[in-house]
C-alpha positions in Angstrom: 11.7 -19.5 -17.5 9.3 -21.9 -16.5 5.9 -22.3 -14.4 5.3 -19.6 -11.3 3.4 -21.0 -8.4 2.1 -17.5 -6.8 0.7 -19.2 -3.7 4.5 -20.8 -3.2 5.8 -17.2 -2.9 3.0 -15.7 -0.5 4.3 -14.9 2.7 3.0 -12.1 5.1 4.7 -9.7 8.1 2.8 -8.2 10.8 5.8 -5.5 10.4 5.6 -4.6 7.3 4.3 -5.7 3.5 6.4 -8.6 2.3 7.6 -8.2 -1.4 9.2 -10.9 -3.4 10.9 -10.5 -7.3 9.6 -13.5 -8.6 10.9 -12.7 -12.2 13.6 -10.5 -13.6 15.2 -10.1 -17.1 16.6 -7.4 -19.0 12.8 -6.7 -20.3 10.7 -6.9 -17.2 10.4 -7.4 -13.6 7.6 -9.2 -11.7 6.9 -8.1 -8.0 4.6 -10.0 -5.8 3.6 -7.8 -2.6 1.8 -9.7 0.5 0.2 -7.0 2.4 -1.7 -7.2 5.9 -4.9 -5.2 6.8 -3.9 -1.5 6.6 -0.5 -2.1 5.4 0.7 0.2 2.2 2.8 0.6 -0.4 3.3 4.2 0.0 3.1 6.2 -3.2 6.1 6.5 -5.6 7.2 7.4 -9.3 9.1 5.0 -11.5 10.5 5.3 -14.9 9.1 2.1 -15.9 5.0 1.6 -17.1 3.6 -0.4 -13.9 0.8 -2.8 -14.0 -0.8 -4.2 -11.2 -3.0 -6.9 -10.7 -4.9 -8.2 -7.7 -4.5 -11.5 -6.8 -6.6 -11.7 -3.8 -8.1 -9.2 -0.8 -9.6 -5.4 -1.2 -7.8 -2.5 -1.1 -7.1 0.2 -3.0 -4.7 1.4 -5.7 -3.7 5.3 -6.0 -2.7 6.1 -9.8 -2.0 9.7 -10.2 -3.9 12.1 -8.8 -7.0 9.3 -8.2 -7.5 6.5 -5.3 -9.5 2.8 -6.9 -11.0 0.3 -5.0 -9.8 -2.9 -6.1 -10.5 -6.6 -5.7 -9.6 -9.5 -7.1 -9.0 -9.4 -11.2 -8.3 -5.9 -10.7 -5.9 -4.8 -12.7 -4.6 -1.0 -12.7 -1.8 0.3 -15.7 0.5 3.2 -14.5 2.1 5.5 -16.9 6.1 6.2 -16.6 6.3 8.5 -13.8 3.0 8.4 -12.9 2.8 8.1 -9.1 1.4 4.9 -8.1 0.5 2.7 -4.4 -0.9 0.2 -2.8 -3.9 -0.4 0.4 -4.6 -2.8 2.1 -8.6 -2.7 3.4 -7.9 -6.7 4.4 -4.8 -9.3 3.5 -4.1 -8.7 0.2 -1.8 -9.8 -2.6 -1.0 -8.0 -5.6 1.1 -9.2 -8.5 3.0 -6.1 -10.1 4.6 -5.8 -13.7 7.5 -3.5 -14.4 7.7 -2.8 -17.9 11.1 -1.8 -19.5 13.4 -3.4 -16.1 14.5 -0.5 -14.0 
């Protein structure tokens, strides 16, 4: 695996958030999700440890029980199972990490 350009892969929907795999082995899985003003991931459990890491935009990030305003360089680790989503307060692209594959 070579070289990812993120700003080849960001696309956006005035419909709904646009995600993208952008890497996938048998160890990991990288998500890129382009999200439009008030558009959300909403929240959601995975086996997998999660990280997340803000590539551009505000928002916020719910981990658990707790809601973070994020901006760019933010970057938010979820526990397995730990419920985990994504705000959008203006465009925003977040780069997530799944950790095992699912």
């Amino acid at each position: 695996m070579g070289k990812i350009n993120l700003s080849e892969h960001i696309e956006f929907s005035k419909e709904k958030y646009v995600s993208k795999i952008l890497f996938d082995s048998d160890a990991m899985r990288m998500v890129l999700f382009c999200l439009e003003k008030g558009q959300e991931v909403p929240p959601h459990t995975a086996q997998p440890q999660v990280v997340m890491l803000v590539i551009s935009g505000k928002g916020s990030f719910l981990i658990g029980d707790k809601t973070y305003q994020v901006k760019p360089d933010s970057v938010a680790v979820c526990k397995s199972m730990e419920a985990h989503g994504i705000k959008a307060d203006e465009q925003m692209v977040v780069l997530a990490s799944i950790i095992p594959r699912p």
